[in-house]
N, C-alpha and C positions, 0 to 999 in steps of 0.2 A: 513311680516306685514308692514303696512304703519301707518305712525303717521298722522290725521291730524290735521292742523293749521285752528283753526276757531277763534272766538271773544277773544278768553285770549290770543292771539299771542306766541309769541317764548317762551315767560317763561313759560306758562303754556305745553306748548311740551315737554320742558326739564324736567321738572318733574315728566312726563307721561316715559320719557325715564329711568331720575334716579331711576322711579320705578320700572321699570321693570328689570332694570338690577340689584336692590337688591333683585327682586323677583327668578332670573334668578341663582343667588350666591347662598341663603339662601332655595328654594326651591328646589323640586326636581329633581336629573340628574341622564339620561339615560347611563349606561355605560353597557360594553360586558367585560368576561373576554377570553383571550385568553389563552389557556394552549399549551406551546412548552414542544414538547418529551426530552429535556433535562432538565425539572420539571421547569420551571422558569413561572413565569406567567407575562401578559401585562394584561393592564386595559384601556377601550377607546374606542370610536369609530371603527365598522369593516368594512371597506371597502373592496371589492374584487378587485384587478385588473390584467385581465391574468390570470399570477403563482404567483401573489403574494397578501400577506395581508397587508392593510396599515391600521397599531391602530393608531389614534389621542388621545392622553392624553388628560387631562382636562387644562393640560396648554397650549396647541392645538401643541406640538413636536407629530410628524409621526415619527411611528418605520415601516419596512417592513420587512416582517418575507415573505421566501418562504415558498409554500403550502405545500411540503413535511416536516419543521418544524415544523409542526403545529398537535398538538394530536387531539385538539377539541374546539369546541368555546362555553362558557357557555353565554346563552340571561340572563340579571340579571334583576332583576325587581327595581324597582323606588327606586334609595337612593338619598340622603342627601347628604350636603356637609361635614358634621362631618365624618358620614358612606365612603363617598370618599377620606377623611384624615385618616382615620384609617386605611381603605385597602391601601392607598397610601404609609402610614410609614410601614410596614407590605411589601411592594414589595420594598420598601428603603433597607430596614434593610436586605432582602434575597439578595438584586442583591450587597451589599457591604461587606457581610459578609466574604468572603472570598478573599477581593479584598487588595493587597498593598499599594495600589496609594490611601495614607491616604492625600495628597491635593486635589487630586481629590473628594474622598469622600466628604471630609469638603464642598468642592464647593456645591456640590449637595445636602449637608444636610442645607445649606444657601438660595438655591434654593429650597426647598422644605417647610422653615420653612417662605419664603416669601411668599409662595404660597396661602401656609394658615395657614396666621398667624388670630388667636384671636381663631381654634381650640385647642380642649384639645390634638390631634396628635401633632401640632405643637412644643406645653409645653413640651410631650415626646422626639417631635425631640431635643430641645434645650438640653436636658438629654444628648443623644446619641452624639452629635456636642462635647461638652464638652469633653467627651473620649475621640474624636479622636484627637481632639485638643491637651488633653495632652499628647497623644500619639505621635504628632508634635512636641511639644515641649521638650519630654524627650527622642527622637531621636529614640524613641522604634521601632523595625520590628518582623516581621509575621514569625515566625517560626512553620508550623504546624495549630494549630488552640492555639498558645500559642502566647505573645508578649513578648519579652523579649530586653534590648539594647543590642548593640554591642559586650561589653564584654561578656554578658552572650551567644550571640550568636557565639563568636570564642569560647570559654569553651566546648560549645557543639559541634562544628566540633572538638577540639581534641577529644573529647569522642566518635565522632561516626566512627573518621578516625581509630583506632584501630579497632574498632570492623567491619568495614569496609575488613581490613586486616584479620581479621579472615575470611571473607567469600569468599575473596578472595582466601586463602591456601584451605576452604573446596572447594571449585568450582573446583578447580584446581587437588583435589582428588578424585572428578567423587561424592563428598560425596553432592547431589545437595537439598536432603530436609534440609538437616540440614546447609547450605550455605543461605536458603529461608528463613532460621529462623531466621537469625541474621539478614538479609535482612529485616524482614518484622518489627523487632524490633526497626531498624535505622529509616525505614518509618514512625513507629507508630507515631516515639520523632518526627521527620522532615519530613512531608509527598513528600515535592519537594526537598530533597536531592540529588545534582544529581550524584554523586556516588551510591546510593541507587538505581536509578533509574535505571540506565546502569548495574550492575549486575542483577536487578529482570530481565531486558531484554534479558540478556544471560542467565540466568539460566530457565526462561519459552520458548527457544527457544530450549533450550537442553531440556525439557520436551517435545517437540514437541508442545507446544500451541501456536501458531503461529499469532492466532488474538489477546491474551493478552500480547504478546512480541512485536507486531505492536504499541499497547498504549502506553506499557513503554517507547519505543522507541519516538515514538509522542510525551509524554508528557517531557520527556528529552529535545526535540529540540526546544518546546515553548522556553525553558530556553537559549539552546545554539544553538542558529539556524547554528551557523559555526564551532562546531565541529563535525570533520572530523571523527572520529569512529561511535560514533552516527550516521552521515548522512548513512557511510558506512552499518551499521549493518540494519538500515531503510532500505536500498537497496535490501541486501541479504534477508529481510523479504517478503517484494513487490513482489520479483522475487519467492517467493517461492507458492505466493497467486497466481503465471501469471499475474500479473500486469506490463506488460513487459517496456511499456514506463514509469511509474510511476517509477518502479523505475529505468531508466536508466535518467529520471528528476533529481534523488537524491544523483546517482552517479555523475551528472554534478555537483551538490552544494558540494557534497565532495574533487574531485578534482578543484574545485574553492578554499575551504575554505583551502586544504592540497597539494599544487602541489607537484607532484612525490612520495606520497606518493608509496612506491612499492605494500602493499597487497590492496589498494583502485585500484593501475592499472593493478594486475593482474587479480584483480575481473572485471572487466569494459571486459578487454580483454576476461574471460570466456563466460561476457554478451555477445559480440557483435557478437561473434562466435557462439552462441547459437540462437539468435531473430530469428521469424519466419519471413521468405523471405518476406512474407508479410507487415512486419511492418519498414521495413530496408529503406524504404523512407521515415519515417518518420521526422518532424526537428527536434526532440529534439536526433533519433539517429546518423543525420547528424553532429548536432552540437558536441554530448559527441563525436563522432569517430575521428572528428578533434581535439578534445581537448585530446584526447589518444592519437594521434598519433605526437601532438606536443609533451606533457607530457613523452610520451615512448621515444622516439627520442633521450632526452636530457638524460633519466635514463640509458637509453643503452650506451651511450657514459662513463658514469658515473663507470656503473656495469663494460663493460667491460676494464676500470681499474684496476681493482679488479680480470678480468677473466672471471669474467662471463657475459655470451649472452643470449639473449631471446631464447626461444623456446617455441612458441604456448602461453601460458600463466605462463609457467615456466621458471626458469632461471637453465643454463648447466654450468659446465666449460666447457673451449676450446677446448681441446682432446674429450671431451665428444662428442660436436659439432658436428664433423668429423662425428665420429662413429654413430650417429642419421642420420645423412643425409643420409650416405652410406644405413642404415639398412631401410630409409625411402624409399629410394629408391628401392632396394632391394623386400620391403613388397609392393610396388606402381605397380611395373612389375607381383608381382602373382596377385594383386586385380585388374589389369586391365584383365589380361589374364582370371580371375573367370569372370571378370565381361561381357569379351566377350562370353565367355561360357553361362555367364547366359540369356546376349540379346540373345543368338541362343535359344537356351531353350524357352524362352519366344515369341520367331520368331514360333516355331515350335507348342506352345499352340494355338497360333493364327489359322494358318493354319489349325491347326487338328480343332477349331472351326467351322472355314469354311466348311472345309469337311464334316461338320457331317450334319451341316446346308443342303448344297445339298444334301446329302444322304436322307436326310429327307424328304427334297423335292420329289426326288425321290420315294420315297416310298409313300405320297399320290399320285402322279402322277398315279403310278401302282393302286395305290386302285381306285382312279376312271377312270380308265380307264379299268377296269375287271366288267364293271357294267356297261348296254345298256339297249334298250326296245326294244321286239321283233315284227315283224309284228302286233301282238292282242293285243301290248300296255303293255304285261306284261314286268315286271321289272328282268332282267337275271342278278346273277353275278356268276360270273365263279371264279374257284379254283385257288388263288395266284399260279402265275409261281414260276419257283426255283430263278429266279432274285431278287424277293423281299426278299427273306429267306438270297438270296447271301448280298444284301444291309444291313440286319439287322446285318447280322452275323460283317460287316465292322463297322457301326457303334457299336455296342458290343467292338471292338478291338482300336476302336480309340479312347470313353471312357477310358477304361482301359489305354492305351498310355498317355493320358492325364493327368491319378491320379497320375499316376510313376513321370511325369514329373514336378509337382505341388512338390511331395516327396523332387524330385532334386532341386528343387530351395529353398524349407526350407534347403537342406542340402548346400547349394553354401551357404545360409546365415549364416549359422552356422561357417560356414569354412571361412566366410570374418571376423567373428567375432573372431575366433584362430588365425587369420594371425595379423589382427590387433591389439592383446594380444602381440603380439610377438613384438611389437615395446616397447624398456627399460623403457624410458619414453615419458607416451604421449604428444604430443602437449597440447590436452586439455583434461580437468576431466568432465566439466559438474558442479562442483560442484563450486558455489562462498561460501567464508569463511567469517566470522564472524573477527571481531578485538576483542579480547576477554580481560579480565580481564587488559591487560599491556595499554587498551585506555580509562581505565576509566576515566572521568573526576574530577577534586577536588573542593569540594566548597568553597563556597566566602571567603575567609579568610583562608584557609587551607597552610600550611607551605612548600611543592612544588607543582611544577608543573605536570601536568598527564604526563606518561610518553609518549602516543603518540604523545605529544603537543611537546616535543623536537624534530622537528625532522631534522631528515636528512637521506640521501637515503643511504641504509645499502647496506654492501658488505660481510656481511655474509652470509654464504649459506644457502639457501632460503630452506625456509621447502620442506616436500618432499610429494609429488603428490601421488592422488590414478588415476591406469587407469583405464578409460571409455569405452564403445563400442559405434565401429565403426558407423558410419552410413550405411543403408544398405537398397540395395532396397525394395520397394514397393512388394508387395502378388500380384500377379494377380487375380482377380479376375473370 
């Protein structure tokens, strides 16, 4: 729109300006609601740009929400500026309700009641402002969807650290619903407890739910982004989804936040021995391998003061040592010796493939060539020779050669799988371990410390291994 400046000059412009801009205030605005899939709503201008949406509020802040956040965008027909305060305290009051950051809040109910002030929203906001205020000033915090001070928040971790302890002793009795339930009752009182939280995590992991053991674990780590069980047990979940660098990302953050912890680098060590060849250039596995093999380096020297050495992703005593190598070696001599047997085997499928191919060939060769035109044009074919019966009879035999030999190679892999049983203990399980109950962490105010948080590298004898099978060739197909 253009103003023009005719015979009433600049003052009468301005007043043409201040009208329209009380008309612009007081009249009425076009606004879109935006609804994101994790229920929160924006209000404001919708832009598209690319993959993304840019909302302009009415106090012209741009939020940019990606396209896959976004459930659906409602067109809202003609409001008011009242109607825009009302929805505005209303998306106030949802996006703070659960928030701690009671200065931050205050800010934004300051900001909001400036926004629009002389609305009846405003009047409301000044309500709400006042609570958090005094909630400021009588040093109150967010336990739950409760406020309570200080004292009454350590009162409540002794309360919940006992009963904490009971679900601990049930977990540890295989007793897992009824560990859930003192579990889910510590949550009710204190929804971010984070002892609460690292048991629901291992007890839905030993349910096998694997994506609601992933959350607990996630919403644990908002809280403690550097403890080391936590990141650890995030790990073992990751890997169990095939998220294979995701989570060797989280074993990096564990052995950052816990060096040397032993069960964080013998899990790593399972990891790294497991990735698929494919992903083994990756940086994030370049970088954990280095950080293992400084991390192991220093535990080894450490361990074997105590006696015990690495093996694979376990630890041996020294005699033991000996007697693994010798039997590794031992079991290395028959799996190479199967394994030359089973290349000849699979030398000899090949061939017989071939063979049968020319035989084949063969055999239309003979069919059209039993089949001419005679002087009158007609079409002659004559009674298959005995060569052709002789060629089928071969392939028939070399079939059959073939099944036996397909037989023999399921039986080589079977028998790589017995030899490799036979080794006391293996290198590796396949399996990474969870830090269970002894790495829970304690909350804010709680009277010690978790026990995986003392640490230091043990030289007690390390839990005991289940074995795994071999690796073993490929089926021919």
């Amino acid at each position: 729109m253009s103003i023009m400046y005719g015979g009433h000059g600049k003052g009468c412009a301005m007043k043409r300006w201040l009208a329209l801009a009380a008309g612009l205030l007081s009249g009425p605005v076009h606004a879109d609601l935006v609804h994101l899939k994790n229920g929160s709503t924006l209000e404001g201008t919708v832009r598209r740009q690319e993959s993304v949406f840019v909302v302009i509020d009415s106090a012209g802040r741009q939020t940019t929400v990606p396209v896959d956040d976004v459930a659906g965008i409602e067109k809202t027909t003609v409001r008011n500026a009242a109607d825009l305060a009302a929805s505005g305290l209303l998306s106030l009051r949802r996006a703070v309700e659960n928030s701690e950051d009671v200065p931050g809040v205050i800010d934004r109910y300051k900001r909001f009641i400036e926004q629009y002030r002389g609305q009846a929203a405003a009047a409301e906001a000044e309500k709400d402002l006042a609570v958090w205020q005094d909630r400021l000033a009588r040093g109150l915090v967010r336990v739950g969807d409760r406020w309570m001070t200080a004292e009454e928040r350590k009162a409540l971790v002794e309360r919940t650290a006992g009963r904490l302890g009971e679900a601990v002793d049930l977990l540890k009795q295989g007793r897992l619903r009824e560990a859930d339930a003192v579990v889910a009752a510590v949550l009710d009182a204190d929804p971010r407890n984070v002892g609460g939280l690292y048991l629901r995590g291992l007890i839905l992991y030993r349910q096998d739910q694997i994506p609601a053991a992933r959350r607990a674990f996630e919403q644990l780590r908002e809280q403690l982004p550097e403890h080391a069980p936590t990141l650890n047990n995030l790990a073992v979940v990751l890997w169990r989804q095939n998220q294979h660098l995701a989570a060797l990302a989280v074993y990096d953050q564990a052995l950052a936040a816990q060096p040397r912890n032993r069960q964080i680098i013998d899990n790593v060590a399972e990891a790294l021995n497991a990735l698929p060849a494919d992903r083994r250039d990756a940086p994030i596995a370049k970088r954990l391998a280095q950080r293992f093999a400084e991390q192991n380096e220093t535990m080894s020297r450490e361990m074997a003061a105590g006696g015990w050495f690495r093996w694979g992703a376990a630890w041996v005593r020294g005699p033991q040592l000996e007697e693994l190598k010798q039997a590794e070696a031992e079991i290395k001599a028959r799996r190479d010796a199967l394994s030359e047997q089973y290349d000849q085997t699979e030398a000899r499928i090949r061939r017989i493939d071939q063979e049968i191919n020319e035989n084949e060939r063969v055999l239309v060769q003979i069919e059209t060539d039993r089949r001419y035109v005679d002087a009158r044009g007609r079409i002659i074919t004559l009674a298959l020779p005995n060569s052709y019966y002789a060629v089928e009879d071969n392939i028939r035999k070399l079939r059959l050669e073939r099944q036996e030999l397909i037989l023999k190679l399921e039986q080589m892999r079977q028998q790589a799988r017995a030899i490799q049983q036979q080794m006391p203990v293996p290198k590796f399980t396949g399996l990474q371990q969870m830090i269970g109950p002894e790495g829970m962490p304690q909350p804010q105010g709680a009277a010690s410390a978790p026990v995986a948080q003392q640490h230091s590298t043990p030289v007690a004898e390390p839990p005991a291994t289940l074995p795994a099978l071999p690796e073993l060739p490929p089926r021919p197909q």
